[in-house]
VEXDREN-2710 file (C-alpha; in Angstrom, 1 decimal):
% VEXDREN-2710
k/r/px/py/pz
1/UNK/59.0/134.7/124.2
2/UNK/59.2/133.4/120.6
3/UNK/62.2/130.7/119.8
4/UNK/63.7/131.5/116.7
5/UNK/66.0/129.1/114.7
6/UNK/68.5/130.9/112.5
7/UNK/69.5/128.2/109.3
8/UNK/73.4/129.7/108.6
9/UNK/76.8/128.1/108.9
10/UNK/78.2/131.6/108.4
11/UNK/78.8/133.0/111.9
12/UNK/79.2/136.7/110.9
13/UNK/75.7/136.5/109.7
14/UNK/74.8/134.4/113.2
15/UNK/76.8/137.3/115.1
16/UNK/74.5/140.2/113.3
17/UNK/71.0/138.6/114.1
18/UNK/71.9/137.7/117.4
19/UNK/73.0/141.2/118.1
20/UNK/69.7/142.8/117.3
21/UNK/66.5/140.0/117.7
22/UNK/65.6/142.1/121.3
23/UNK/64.3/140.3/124.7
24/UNK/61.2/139.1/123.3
25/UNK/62.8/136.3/121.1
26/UNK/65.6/133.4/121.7
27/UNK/67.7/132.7/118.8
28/UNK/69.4/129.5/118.3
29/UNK/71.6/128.5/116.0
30/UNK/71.0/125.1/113.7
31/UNK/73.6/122.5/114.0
32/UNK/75.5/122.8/110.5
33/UNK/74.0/121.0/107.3
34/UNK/74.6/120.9/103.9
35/UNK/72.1/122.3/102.0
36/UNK/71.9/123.2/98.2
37/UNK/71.7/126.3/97.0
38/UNK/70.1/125.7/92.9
39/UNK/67.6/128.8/93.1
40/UNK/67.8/131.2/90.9
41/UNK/66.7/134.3/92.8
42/UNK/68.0/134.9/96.2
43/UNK/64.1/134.1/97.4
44/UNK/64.2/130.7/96.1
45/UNK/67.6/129.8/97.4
46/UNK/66.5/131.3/101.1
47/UNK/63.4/129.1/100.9
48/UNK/65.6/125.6/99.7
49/UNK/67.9/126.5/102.5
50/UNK/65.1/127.0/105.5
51/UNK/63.6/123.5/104.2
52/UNK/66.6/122.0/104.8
53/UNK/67.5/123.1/108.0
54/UNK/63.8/122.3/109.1
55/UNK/64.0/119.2/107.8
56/UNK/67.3/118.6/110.1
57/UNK/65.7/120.8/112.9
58/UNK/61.8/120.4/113.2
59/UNK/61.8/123.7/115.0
60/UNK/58.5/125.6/115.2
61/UNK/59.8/129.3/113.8
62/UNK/63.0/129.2/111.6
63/UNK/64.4/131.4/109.1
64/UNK/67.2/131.1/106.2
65/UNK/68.5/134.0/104.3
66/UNK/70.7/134.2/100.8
67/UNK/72.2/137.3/100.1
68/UNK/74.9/138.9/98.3
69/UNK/76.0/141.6/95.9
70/UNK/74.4/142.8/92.5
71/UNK/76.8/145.0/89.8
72/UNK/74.9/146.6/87.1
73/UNK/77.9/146.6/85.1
74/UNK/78.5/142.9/85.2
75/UNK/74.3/142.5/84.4
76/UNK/73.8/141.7/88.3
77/UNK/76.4/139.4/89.0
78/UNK/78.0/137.9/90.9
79/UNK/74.2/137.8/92.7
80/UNK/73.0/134.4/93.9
81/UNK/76.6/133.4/92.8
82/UNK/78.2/135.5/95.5
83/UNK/79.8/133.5/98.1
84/UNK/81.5/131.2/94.8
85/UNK/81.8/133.6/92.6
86/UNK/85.9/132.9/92.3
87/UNK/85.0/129.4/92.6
88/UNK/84.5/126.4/94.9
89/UNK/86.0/126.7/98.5
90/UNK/87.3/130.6/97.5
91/UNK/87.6/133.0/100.3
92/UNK/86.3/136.4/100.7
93/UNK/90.1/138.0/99.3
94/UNK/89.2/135.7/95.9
95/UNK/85.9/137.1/95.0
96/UNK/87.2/141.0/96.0
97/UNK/90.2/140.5/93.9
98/UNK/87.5/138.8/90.9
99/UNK/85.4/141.8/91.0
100/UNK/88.2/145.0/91.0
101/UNK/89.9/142.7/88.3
102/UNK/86.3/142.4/86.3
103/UNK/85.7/145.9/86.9
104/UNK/88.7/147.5/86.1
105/UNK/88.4/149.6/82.9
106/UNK/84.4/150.4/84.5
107/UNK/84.2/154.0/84.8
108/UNK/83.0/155.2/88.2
109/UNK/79.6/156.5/87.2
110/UNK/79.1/152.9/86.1
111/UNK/80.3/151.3/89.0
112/UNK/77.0/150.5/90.6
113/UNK/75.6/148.2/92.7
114/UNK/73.6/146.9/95.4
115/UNK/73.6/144.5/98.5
116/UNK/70.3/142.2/98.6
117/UNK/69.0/140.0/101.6
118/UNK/65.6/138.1/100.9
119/UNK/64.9/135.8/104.1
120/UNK/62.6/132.9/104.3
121/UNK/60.3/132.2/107.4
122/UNK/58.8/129.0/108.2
123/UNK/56.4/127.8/110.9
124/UNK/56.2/124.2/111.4
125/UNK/57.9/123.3/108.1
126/UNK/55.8/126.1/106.3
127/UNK/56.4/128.7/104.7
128/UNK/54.5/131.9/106.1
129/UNK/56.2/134.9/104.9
130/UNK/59.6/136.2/102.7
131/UNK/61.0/139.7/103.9
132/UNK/63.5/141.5/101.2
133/UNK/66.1/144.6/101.6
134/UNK/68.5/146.0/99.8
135/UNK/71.5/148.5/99.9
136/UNK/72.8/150.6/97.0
137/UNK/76.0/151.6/96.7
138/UNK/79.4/152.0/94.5
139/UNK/82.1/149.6/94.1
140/UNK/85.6/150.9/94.9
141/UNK/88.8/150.1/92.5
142/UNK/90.4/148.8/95.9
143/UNK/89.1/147.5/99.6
144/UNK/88.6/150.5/102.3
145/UNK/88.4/149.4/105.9
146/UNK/89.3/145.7/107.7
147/UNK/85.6/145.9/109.2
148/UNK/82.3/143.8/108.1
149/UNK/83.0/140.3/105.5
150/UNK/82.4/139.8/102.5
151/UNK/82.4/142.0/99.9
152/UNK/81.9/145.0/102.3
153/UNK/85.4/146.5/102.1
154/UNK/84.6/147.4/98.4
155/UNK/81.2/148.5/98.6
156/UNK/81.3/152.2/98.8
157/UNK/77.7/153.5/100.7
158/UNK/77.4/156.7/99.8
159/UNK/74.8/157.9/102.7
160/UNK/77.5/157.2/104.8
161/UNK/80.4/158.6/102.5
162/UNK/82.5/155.4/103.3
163/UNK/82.6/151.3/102.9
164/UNK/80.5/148.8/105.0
165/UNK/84.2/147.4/105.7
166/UNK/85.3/150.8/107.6
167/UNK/81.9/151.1/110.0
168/UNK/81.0/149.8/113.0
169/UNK/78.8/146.5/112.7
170/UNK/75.7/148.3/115.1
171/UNK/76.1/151.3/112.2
172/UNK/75.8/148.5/109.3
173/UNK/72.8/146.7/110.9
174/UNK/71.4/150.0/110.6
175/UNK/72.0/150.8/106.6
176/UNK/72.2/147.1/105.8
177/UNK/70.7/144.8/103.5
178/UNK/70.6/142.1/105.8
179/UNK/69.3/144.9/108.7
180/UNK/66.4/146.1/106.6
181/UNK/65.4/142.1/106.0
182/UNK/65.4/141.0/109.5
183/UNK/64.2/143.9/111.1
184/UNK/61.3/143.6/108.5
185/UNK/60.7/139.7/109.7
186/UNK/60.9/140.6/113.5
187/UNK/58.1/143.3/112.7
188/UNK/56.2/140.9/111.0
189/UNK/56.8/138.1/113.6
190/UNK/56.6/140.0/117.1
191/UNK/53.0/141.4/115.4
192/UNK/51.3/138.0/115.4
END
């Protein structure tokens, strides 16, 4: 049994690891702490974050991820900017409104994007391995569905013919950024 520490104040993203890490693995959570995010790829940012929380933590296995939402027509933002990207202490209704508003005279061929996750995994302080997925998609002129967080109401995934915010979260985890990530890590960890 493997006793995994999970480095995020956001509980949604708490919520979706919890759900899939199996029987073979314990996840708790770290008590909150304020970590900085200067990075400037989603890597480095995941790797600041998991040094802080095992700074605050000591635990033997803990991970960090940083993650958001990349528009080709906006030259990849909002990326590492994501959670801010209307500004300090903005809510998820900010930044949706932000992007339609940025994107509004963007044709829908151009409307492009993609979801990225890269997680950092540490042992003892260390870091032993980075895991990265990715989800591409379209971003709608207005939100679709009351499901998922984020910026998933708006991000149309065509496999699916919908948004991550009208699909059940076990259904996300499956097409997700964040899924492909952390089931990539668990592969990797559960192997050694």
């Amino acid at each position: 049994m493997v006793e995994l520490f999970c480095a995020t104040s956001n509980s949604h993203k708490l919520a979706e690891f919890r759900a899939s890490c199996g029987d073979s693995v314990i996840m708790r959570k770290c008590p909150v702490t304020d970590c900085p995010e200067t990075g400037d790829t989603f890597e480095a940012n995941a790797l600041q974050k998991a040094a802080c929380y095992y700074r605050a933590v000591g635990a033997e296995w803990l991970f960090a991820d940083d993650s958001g939402l990349a528009v080709d027509a906006l030259g990849g933002a909002p990326g590492i900017l994501s959670a801010r990207f209307a500004g300090p202490g903005c809510s998820d209704d900010d930044n949706n409104r932000l992007l339609v508003r940025k994107l509004e005279t963007v044709p829908e061929v151009d409307r492009t994007a993609r979801f990225i996750c890269a997680i950092a995994l540490l042992r003892n302080g260390r870091l032993v391995a980075t895991f990265r997925g990715e989800a591409e998609g379209l971003i709608l002129r207005a939100p679709t569905g009351t499901k998922g967080f984020g910026y998933d109401p708006l991000f149309h995934f065509p496999p699916l013919g919908t948004s991550f915010g009208s699909i059940d979260r076990d259904l996300k985890w499956l097409h997700s950024h964040r899924g492909k990530a952390f089931r990539s890590m668990m592969d990797w960890l559960l192997s050694k």
